[in-house]
N, C-alpha and C positions, 0 to 999 in steps of 0.2 A: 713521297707517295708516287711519283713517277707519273707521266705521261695517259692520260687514257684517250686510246685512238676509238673514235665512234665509224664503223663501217658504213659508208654510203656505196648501194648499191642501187636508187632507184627503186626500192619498196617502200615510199611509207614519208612520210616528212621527218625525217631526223634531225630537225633542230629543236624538238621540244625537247630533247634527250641532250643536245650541246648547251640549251641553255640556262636546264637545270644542272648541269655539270658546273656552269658557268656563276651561276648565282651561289652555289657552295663553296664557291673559290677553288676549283678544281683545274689544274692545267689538261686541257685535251683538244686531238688532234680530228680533223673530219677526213678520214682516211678514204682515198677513191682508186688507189691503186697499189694491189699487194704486196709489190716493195714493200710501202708504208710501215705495214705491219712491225719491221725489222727494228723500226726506231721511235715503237708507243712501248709502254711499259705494261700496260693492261687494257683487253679488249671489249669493247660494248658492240654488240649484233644487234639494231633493233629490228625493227620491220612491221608491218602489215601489211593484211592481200593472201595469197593462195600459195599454198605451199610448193606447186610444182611450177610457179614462176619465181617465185623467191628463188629457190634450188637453181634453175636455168641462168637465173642472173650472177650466181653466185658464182658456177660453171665457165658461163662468158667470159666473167671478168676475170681468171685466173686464181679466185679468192681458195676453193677448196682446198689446193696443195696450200699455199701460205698460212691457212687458219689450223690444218694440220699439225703442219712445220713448227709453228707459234704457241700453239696451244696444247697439243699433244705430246712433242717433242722436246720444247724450249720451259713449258709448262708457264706460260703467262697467264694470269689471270685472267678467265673471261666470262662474260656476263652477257646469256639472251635475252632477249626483251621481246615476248609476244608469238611474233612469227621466227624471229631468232632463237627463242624457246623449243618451237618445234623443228627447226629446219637442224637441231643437233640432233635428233632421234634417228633412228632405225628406220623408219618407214612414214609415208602417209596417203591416207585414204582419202584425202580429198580432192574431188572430181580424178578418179581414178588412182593408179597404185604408183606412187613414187617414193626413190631409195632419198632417202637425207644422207648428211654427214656420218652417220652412227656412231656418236659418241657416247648416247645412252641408249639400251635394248629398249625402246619403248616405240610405241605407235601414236600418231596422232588419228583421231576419230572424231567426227561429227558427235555434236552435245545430243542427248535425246531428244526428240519433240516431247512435250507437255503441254496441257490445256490450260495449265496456269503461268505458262512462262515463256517469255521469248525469247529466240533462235533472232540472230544473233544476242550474247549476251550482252548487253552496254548497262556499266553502273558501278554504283560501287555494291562492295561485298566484303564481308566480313572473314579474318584468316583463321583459320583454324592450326594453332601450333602443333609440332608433331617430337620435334630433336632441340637438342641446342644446333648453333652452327651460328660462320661467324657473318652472317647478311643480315637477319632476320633476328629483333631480339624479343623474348618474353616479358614485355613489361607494361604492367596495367594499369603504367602514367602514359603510354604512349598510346595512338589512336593503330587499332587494327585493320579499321577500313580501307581498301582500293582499288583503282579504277580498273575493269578489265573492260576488253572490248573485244569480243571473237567469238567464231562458231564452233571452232575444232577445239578438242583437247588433247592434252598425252597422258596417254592409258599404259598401265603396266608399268609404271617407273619403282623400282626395289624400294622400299621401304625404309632400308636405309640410307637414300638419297633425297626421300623426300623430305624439305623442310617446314614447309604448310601448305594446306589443303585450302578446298572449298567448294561451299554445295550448292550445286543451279544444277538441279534436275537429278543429279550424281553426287557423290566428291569426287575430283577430281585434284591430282598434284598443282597447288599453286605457283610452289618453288620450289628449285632443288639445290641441295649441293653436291659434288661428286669429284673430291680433289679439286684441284683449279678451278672447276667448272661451275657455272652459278646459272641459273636462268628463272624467269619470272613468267608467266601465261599474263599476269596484270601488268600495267605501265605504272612503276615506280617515277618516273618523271611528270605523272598525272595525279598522281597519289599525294599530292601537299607534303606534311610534315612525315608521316611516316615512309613515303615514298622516297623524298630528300636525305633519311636518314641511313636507309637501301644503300644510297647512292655513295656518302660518306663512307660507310663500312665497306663495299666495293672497295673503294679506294684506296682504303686503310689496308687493306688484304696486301699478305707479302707474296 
């Protein structure tokens, strides 16, 4: 199954993410410098916080070219978690206009206000299937509920990338897949059994 290196960048507590890696018997690395990259077999971006310091931290640290390199090039497996979700896209609109990675044509945007719902979302939530693909599976012995925790979302993701949905205020793209590329808006690491199983299948991914 090879190596999965988890990016520490200073957004976010990233050992809830090592340590469910770690409970599944998973070998992975806590990556702090983009060397790193060179010698995981498959990538985890988690994050929380605001997109246009996630992006600056990513910038500082030399990570852009390397996740490029890795990911785009080399085609290693990678998987966003959250703010790593968004900070692949095109653009974001949160507190003002910043470029991401652009790995997928999509924008991140603030959830609507509603009088029946709160901004930030925190809870669990139920997935709405959309494709097959190989993260995320259809089965109505497994729980579809989990945890998401955020204000923003990513808008305009092809149809054919999207792997499940979910409605708070909107639908919005839960998951995607797009060749290599995997990312979640919910924390699979917070998500019990079906989130652990996420994580398995990450894994298993060639």
């Amino acid at each position: 199954m090879g190596i999965i290196g988890v990016i520490e960048y200073d957004m976010g507590n990233i050992q809830s993410v090592v340590n469910a890696l770690e409970y599944i018997s998973m070998p992975v690395k806590i990556v702090k410098n983009p060397e790193e990259l060179i010698s995981v077999d498959k990538i985890i971006l988690p994050g929380v916080g605001a997109f246009g310091e996630g992006i600056k931290k990513l910038k500082e640290r030399n990570f852009v070219e390397a996740l490029n390199s890795e990911v785009l090039n080399n085609k290693k497996p990678f998987l966003g978690i959250c703010l790593g979700m968004q900070l692949i896209c095109k653009e974001s609109f949160e507190f003002g206009h910043f470029r991401g990675l652009g790995w997928i044509d999509a924008s991140v945007r603030r959830l609507p206000n509603s009088p029946n719902l709160r901004i930030p979302h925190v809870g669990w939530n139920n997935l709405i299937y959309k494709r097959q693909n190989r993260l995320i599976k259809q089965d109505s012995s497994e729980e579809s509920d989990v945890y998401f925790v955020h204000s923003y979302y990513v808008d305009g993701v092809n149809s054919d990338f999207t792997i499940t949905s979910c409605i708070y205020g909107l639908e919005f793209t839960a998951a995607l897949e797009q060749a290599n590329i995997f990312a979640t808006q919910f924390h699979p690491e917070k998500s019990q059994k079906v989130g652990l199983n996420i994580l398995r299948r990450f894994a298993g991914v060639n």
